[in-house]
C-alpha positions, 0 to 999 in steps of 0.5 A: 085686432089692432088694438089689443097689438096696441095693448101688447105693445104698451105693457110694461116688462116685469122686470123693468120697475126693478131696474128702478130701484135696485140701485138704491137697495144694491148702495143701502147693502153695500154702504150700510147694512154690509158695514152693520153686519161685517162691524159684528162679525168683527167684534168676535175678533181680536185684530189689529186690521194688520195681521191674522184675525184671532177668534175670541167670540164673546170676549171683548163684550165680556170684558168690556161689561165686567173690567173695562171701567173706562168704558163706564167712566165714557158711558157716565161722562156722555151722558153728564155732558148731554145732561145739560145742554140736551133739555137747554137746547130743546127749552132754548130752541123752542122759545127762539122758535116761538119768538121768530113765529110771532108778529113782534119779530123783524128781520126773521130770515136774518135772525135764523141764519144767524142762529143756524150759522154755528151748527154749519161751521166746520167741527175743527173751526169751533174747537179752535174758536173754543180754545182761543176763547177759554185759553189760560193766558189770553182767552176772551173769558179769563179776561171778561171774568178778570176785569169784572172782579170774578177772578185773580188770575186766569183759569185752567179751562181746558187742563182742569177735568171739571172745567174742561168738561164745562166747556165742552157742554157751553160749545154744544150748546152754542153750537146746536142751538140754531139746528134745534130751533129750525126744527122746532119752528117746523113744528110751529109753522105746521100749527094752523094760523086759525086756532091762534086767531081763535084763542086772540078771539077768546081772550088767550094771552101769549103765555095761555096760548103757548102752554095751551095750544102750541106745546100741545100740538108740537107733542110728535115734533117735541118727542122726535127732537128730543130722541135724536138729540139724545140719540145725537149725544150718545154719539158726541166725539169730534166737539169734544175731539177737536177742542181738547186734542188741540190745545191741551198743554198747547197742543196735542193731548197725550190722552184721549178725552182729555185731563182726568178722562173726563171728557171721554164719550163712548164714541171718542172711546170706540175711535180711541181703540180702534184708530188710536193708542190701542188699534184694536179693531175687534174691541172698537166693534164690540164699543159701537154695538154696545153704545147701540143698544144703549142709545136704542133702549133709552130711545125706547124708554123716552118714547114710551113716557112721552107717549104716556104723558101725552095719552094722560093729558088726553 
């Protein structure tokens, strides 16, 4: 008898593991799938986040994918931007990456915080740090190139749409380089030190060994740093924000993306219409939901082929 009171006592209420974990299902609504959907519900809507909404259902997708060419000229400029830096800074990361995992490597701590520095400085640090370097009169890079006979008198870095565009891939690329190879060198690590010492024991030299043994075991850490590299530069806006609305014509750009347009990504245009020139909070939605399914099916497409190649190495 006094056992099964002790039984009763000791069960748990139904209700009570919910308790638990409701707080993070109520802040997940609230913070992220509330947003998601009230940003779609918004889309439909001309509104200028002021006055009265004016229902116009499908309209803004409708001109944005037949007459908005400025949302194709962002669209092309995003992906010329991550064309670059993208496959450099998986090729780079895994190499550092591969360089800090080996025995001929002294003072690793010091040379990963090194490295991972840049990816912790404040966005609008590096554009200015960026603008000072590549500046026409006084920038380190006009000079450096002048002194060694490459140039007469300095370049327009940040007025020419070519350039600017340059500029803008070389400060992604120093920038991410520290995050890319700390993610990659997880993968490294994950590698048992065994199958190293069997390959020294077999004769495998470094370049066998790497080609052999670790590119293919980092294939799940490989596929997953280069989607959400392409994910993170379809999403690219405040590198290129902060480095050419500061310092064009030494000072603020009268257009958004820079000179020609041609450092105008997709999320710099969203943020452009909705919180700059145009205010225009319904086209700014049908923008984000736009560059979603573009980022979702190149996400899908680059998984199916790595995935492909991986089962025909198998």
């Amino acid at each position: 008898m006094l056992s099964r009171k002790i039984k009763k006592k000791s069960v748990v209420p139904r209700w009570q593991p919910y308790v638990f974990i409701a707080p993070f299902f109520i802040i997940y609504i609230a913070f992220s799938l509330f947003p998601v959907l009230y940003s779609f519900v918004i889309s439909l809507y001309q509104w200028d986040g002021i006055g009265e909404k004016a229902y116009i259902g499908f309209q803004n997708y409708m001109t944005l994918f037949t007459k908005d060419n400025l949302f194709f000229k962002s669209v092309g400029n995003t992906f010329l931007i991550m064309s670059v830096p993208l496959p450099v800074l998986v090729i780079g990361g895994t190499m550092l990456a591969s360089l800090i995992n080996s025995k001929f490597v002294r003072g690793k701590r010091l040379f990963q915080t090194i490295n991972f520095l840049p990816y912790l400085t404040a966005p609008v640090a590096v554009g200015i740090l960026f603008g000072l370097m590549f500046d026409q009169q006084n920038g380190v890079v006009n000079e450096a190139l002048k002194s060694m006979g490459l140039l007469n008198e300095g370049l327009y870095w940040l007025k020419d749409g070519y350039l600017a565009r340059i500029v803008v891939m070389i400060m992604c690329t120093w920038k991410y380089m520290g995050y890319y190879m700390v993610l990659l060198l997880a993968g490294i690590t994950s590698i048992s030190s065994d199958i190293y010492e069997a390959a020294r024991i077999d004769g495998a030299g470094m370049v066998t060994t790497f080609f052999r043994i670790t590119l293919p075991l980092m294939k799940n850490t490989l596929t997953f740093v280069i989607i959400q590299g392409m994910i993170g530069s379809l999403q690219l806006v405040e590198d290129p924000m902060t480095l050419l609305t500061g310092w064009i014509s030494g000072g603020q750009s009268a257009v958004a993306g820079g000179p020609d347009r041609s450092s105008l990504t997709m999320m710099w245009y969203m943020y452009d219409t909705g919180f700059g020139t145009n205010m225009n909070y319904g086209y700014a939605a049908s923008i984000a939901y736009a560059t979603f399914i573009i980022i979702a099916i190149f996400a899908f497409i680059i998984n199916m082929l790595l995935d492909r190649r991986g089962k025909d190495g198998e």
